[in-house]
N, C-alpha and C positions, 0 to 999 in steps of 0.2 A: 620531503615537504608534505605537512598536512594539508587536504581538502575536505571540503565539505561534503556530507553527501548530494546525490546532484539528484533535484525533484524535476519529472520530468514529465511535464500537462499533455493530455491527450490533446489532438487536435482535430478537424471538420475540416476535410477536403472540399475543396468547389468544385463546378464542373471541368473538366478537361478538356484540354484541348486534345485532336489527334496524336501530335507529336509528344503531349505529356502522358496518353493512356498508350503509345507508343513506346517509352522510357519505362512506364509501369510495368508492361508484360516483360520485357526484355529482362528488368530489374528483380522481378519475382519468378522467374523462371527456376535460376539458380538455388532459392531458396526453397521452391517446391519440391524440386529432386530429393532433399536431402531429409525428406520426410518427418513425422512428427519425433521428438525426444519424449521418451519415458522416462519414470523413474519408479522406484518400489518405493512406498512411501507410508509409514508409520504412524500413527499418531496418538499418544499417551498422556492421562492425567497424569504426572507421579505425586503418589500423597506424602504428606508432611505427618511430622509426631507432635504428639500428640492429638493434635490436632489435623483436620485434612486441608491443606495450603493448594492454592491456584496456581500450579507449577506444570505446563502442558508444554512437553516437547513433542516436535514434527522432525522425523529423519528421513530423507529424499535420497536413497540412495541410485547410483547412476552405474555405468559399468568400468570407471575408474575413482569415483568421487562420491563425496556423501555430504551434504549440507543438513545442515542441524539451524534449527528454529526452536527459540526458548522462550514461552510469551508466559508473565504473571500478573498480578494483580496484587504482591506484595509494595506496599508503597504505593507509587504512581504505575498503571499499566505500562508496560513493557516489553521489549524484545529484545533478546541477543541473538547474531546472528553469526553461524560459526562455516566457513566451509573447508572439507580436506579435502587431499589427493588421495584416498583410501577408502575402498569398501566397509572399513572394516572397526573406525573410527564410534566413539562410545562417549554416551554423555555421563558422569558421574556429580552425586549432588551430593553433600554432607550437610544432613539439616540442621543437626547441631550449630553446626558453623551457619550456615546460613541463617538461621535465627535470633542469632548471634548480635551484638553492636557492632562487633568487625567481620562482616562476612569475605573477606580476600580468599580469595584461597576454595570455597565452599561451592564453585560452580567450574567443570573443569571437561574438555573434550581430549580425550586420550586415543591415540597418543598424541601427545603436546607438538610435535616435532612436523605431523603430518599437514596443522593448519596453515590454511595458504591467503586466509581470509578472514576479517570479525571485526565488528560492528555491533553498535547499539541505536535503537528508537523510545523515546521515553515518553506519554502521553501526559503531561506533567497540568493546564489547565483546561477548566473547561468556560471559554469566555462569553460574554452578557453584555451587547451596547445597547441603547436609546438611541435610537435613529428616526425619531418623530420629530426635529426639525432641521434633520441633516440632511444635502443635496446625493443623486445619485451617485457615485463612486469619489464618491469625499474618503479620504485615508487620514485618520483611523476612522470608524464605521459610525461616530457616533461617541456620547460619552459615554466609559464604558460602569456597570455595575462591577461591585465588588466580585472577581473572579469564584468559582469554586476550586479549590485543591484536588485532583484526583489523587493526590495521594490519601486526604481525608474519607472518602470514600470506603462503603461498605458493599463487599463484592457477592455475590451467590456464589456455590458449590457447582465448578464446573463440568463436574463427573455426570450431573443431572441433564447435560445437555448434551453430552458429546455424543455425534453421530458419525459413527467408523465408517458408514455406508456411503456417505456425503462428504466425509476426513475433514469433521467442523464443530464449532463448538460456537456457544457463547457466555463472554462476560457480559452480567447484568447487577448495575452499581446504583448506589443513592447514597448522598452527603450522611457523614455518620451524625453528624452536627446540623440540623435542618430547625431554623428557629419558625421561619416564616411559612413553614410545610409547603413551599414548592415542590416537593420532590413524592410529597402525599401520595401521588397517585401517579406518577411520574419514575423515569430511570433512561440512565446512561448505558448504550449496550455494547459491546463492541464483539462481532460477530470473525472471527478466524474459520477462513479454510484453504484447504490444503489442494493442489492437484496432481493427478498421475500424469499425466499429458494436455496435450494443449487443447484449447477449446476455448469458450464465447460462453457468459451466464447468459439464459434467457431474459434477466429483465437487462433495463438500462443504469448502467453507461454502458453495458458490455465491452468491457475491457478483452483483450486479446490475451489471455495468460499461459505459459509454460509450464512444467514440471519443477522448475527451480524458482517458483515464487510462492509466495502466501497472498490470500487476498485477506484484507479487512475492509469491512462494512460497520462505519459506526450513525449509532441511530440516536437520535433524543426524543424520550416519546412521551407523552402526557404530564412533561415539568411544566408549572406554571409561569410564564414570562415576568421580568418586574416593571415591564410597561407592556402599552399596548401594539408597538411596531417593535420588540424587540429581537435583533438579530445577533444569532447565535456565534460561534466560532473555538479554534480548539487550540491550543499552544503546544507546539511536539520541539523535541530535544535532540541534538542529534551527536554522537560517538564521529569525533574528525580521527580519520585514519591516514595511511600512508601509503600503504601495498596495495598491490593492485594482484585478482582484480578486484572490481567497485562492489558499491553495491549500490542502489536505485530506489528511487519511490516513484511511482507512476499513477497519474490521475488524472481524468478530465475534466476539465474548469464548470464541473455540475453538479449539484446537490440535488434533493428532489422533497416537497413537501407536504405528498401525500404516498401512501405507502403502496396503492398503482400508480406506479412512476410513469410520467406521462409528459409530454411537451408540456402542458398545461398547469403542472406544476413542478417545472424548474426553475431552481435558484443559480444564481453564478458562485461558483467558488473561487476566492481572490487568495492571492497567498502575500509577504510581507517579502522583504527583504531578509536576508540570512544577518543574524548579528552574532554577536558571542556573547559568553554568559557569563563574562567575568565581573560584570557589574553586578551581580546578586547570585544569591546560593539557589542551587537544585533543589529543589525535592527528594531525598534519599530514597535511590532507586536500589534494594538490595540484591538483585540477580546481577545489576549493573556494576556493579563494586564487588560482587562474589566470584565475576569472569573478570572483570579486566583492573579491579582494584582500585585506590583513589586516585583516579584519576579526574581533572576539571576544564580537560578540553576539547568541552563540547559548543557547537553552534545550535542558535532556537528560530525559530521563524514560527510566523502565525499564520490559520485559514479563517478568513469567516467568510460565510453561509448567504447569500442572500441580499436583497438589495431594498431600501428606504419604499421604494414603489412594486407592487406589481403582488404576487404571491408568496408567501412569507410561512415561517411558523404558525405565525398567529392563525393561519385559517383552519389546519388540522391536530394544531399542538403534535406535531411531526418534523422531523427531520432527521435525512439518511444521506452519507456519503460514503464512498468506497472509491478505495485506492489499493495498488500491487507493492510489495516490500519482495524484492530480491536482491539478486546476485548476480554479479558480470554485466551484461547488454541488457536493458529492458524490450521484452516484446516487440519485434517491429509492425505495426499494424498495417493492415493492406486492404485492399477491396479484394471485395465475397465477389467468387464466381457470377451471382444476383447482379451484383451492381455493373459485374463489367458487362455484362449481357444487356443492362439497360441502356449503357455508354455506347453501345456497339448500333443497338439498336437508333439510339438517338443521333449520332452520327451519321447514319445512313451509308446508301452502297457506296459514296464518293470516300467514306472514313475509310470501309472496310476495303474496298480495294487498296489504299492507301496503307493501311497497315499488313494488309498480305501482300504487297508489296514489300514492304518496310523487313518484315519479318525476311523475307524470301532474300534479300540480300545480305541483311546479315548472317542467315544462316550459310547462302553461298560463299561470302567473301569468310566467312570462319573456316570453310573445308578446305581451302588454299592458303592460309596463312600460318593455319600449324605447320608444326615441325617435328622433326624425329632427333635427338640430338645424337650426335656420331659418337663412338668409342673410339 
C-alpha cells in the first residue's frame, strides 16, 4: 500500500511539570548513551555537456549504508532521494539521455539491487494571495494571484556557490518570462546543506539535524508583491512510496521576515491538506522521470507564509523558511542541558529532591529486575 510522505512540524514545549521533566531525563537517558552518528559525506556539482546543468549530488556514507541526495533545477527544483545497504553504492548520470524528451533510464544508483529506499520532492509553485480583506487564518489565504511556475524559472551556475567547507550550496532563480519586472531586483533562493553529524544552526528555527538529512532554506528576497499585504507560499509535490524505511520532511510552523530572524519578525507557517495530482499535470520534473520513470503517483500539499495582520513580507521585501528532508525517523528533539538546568532551578529543592528520588528508584528497582537467562 502507498503512503504519503509524512510532514512532520516542529513543536514548543511548555513548562513541565516534575513528573513530566521526570519522564524526560529517564526518556533521554537511553538516547544519550548512544552518542552522536557520523557519516562521510560528499558533496559534488556534476556538469552537464555541453552546457554546465544544476546537477549536485550529496553521498552520506555510514558504516554499512550510503544515502544519496540528487537535487537539480532542471524543470521545477527537485530532489531524489536514494538509500542502500552498501558502502560502496554509486550514482551514475547519462546526460544524453537525460537531456533527452525521454529521460527513463538516465539517472540510476548501482548497484540497483542494494536500494532499500527512494523517494522524490518537487518544488513545482511559487504561490501569491491578496490578503487585504481577508480575516486572520481564513483557508485559502486570500484570493490568490496568478501563480509563478518554478519550472519556468532561470537558475544560476551552482559551481559558484558551493562551499565543501559548510557542504552547501545555493540555487538562485528568477521567472524567465517576467512582464511586470517583479523579479527586477528580486530572486527565489533555495539554499542546500549537508551534515556530518548532528548538531543545531546558530540562527532560528534551529532545527535538531542528523547525519542522514539535508537541510533547505528557501528565501524570497527583493520580488516585488502585486498588492500591498501580499502573502507568499510555495506548492511541493511528493513521490508516494511503499517500502519502508520512510522518509520525512520536518519543520517548525515558522517563517521569518527579516533576514536577523528574530521573535519580532516571525510569520506562521500553515500547511494544506495532502491531496493528489490526478486532477492536473506536473510540471516535468526530468531527474524525476530519469530515476523512477513515468510514473504519476504523486501527493501535493501547499505552505504559505504569514498572516493578513502583524509582520509580513511587505516590511522587508524578505522571506526565509527551512525545513529537514530525510530518511527513516526524523530528529527527535529534546531539551539542552540549558533548559533543563533552568527547569531544575525553577522547581526548586522540593522538585529536585523529588526527582533524585525518582531517579534513585528506578535505578534501584532496575538492579533487581534484570536477569541472566540460563542455558
Amino acid at each position: 500500500m502507498f503512503r504519503c510522505w509524512g510532514p512532520h512540524r516542529g513543536w514548543v514545549p511548555c513548562a513541565p511539570t516534575p513528573w513530566l521533566l521526570l519522564s524526560l531525563l529517564v526518556c533521554a537517558a537511553p538516547f544519550g548513551l548512544l552518542g552522536e552518528e557520523t557519516r562521510q559525506v560528499s558533496m559534488e556539482v556534476i556538469s552537464g555537456w555541453p552546457n554546465p546543468q544544476n546537477l549536485l549530488h550529496i553521498r552520506a556514507v555510514g558504516s554499512n549504508s550510503t544515502l544519496h541526495y540528487v537535487w537539480s533545477s532542471l524543470g521545477p527544483p527537485a530532489v531524489v532521494l536514494v538509500a542502500t545497504n552498501t558502502t560502496q553504492s554509486v550514482l551514475s548520470v547519462n546526460w544524453s539521455l537525460l537531456l533527452s524528451p525521454d529521460p527513463d533510464g538516465a539517472l540510476l544508483v548501482l548497484p540497483k539491487n542494494s536500494i532499500q529506499f527512494s523517494s522524490a520532492l518537487v518544488f513545482t509553485r511559487l504561490l501569491e494571495f491578496d490578503s487585504t480583506k481577508v480575516s486572520e487564518g481564513t483557508q485559502p489565504p486570500g484570493k490568490p494571484y496568478p501563480p509563478y511556475s518554478l519550472a519556468k524559472f532561470s537558475w544560476n551556475n551552482i559551481t559558484n556557490s558551493l562551499d565543501l567547507s559548510t557542504l552547501s550550496t545555493i540555487f538562485q532563480g528568477h521567472p524567465v518570462d517576467d512582464p511586470t519586472g517583479a523579479f527586477a531586483n528580486g530572486s527565489l533562493t533555495f539554499k542546500v546543506q549537508a551534515f556530518t553529524k548532528s548538531g543545531r544552526p546558530a540562527q532560528p528555527p534551529r532545527l535538531l539535524h542528523t547525519a542522514d538529512v539535508c537541510q533547505l532554506e528557501v528565501a524570497l528576497v527583493g520580488a516585488s508583491p502585486r498588492g500591498n499585504h501580499s502573502l507568499f507560499g510555495l506548492e511541493l509535490n511528493q513521490l508516494l512510496w511503499g517500502s519502508s524505511p520512510s522518509g520525512f520532511m520536518q519543520w517548525r510552523p515558522v517563517a521569518f521576515s527579516e533576514e536577523e530572524r528574530a521573535r519580532e519578525s516571525a510569520l506562521p507557517c500553515q500547511a494544506s491538506t495532502l491531496r493528489t495530482t490526478l486532477a492536473y499535470s506536473l510540471p516535468h520534473s526530468p531527474i524525476v522521470q530519469a530515476f523512477f520513470g513515468s510514473q504519476n503517483n504523486f501527493c501535493a500539499f501547499n505552505l504559505t507564509f504569514g498572516a493578513p495582520t502583524g509582520p509580513g513580507y511587505w516590511d522587508q521585501r524578505y522571506l526565509c523558511w527551512s525545513m529537514l528532508l530525510g530518511m527513516g525517523f526524523p530528529p527527535l528533539d529534546a531539551f539542552s542541558p540549558l533548559v533543563l538546568g533552568i527547569m531544575a532551578v525553577a522547581l526548586g529543592a522540593p522538585g529536585l529532591m523529588f526527582l533524585g528520588g525518582g531517579l534513585f528508584l528506578l535505578l534501584h528497582h532496575k538492579q533487581y529486575s534484570e536477569y541472566q537467562s540460563i542455558n
